[in-house]
C-alpha positions in Angstrom: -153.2 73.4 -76.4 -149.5 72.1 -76.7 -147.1 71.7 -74.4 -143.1 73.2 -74.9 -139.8 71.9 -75.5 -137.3 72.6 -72.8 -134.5 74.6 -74.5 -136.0 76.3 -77.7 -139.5 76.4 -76.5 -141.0 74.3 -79.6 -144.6 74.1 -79.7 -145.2 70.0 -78.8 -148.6 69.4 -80.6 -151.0 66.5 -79.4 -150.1 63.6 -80.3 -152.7 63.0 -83.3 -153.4 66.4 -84.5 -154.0 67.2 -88.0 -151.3 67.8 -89.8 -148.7 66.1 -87.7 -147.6 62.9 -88.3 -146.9 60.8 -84.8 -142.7 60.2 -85.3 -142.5 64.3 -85.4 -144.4 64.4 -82.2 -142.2 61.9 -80.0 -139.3 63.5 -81.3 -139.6 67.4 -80.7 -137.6 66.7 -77.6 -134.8 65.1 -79.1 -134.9 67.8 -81.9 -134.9 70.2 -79.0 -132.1 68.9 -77.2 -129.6 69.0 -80.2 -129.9 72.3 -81.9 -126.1 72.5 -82.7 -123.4 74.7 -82.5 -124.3 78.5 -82.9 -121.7 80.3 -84.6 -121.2 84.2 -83.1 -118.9 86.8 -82.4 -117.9 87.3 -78.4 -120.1 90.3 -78.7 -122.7 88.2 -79.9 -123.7 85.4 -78.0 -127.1 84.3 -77.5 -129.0 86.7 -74.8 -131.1 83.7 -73.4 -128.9 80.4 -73.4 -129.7 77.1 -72.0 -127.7 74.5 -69.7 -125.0 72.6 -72.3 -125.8 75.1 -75.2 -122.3 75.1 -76.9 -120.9 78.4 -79.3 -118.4 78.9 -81.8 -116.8 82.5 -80.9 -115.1 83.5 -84.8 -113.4 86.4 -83.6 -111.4 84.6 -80.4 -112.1 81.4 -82.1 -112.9 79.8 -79.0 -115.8 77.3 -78.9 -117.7 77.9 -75.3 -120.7 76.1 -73.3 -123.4 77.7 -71.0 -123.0 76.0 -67.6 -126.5 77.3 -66.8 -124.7 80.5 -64.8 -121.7 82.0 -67.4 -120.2 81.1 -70.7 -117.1 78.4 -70.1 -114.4 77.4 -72.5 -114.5 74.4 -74.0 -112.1 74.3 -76.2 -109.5 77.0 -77.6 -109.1 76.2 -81.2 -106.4 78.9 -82.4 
């Protein structure tokens, strides 16, 4: 059994199982925690974000990050 990665709920195999080499398993957190910027519409943004997951809104061009209760702006790039 495996334990899970925070944000993006990534399978964190045992360090040692076959198949997985031992860097890739001390770095599925750190793989986890910086998944990039998401690029969506305003009527599209992600339906189950996480704390300091940052979006790129094309349509108001606005780049936005969860605060773990509503979608802030960031940054207004037009």
């Amino acid at each position: 059994m495996s334990d899970k990665t925070l944000n993006l709920n990534l399978d964190v195999p045992v360090t040692g199982t076959y198949g997985w080499h031992v860097d890739w398993d001390r770095n599925m957190d750190t793989l986890d925690a910086h998944p990039g910027i998401k690029t969506v519409t305003s009527g599209t943004r992600p339906p189950s974000p996480w704390p300091g997951q940052v979006i790129f809104e094309t349509d108001s061009k606005n780049l936005m990050v969860f605060d773990g209760d509503d979608w802030a702006l960031w940054l207004p790039v037009a």
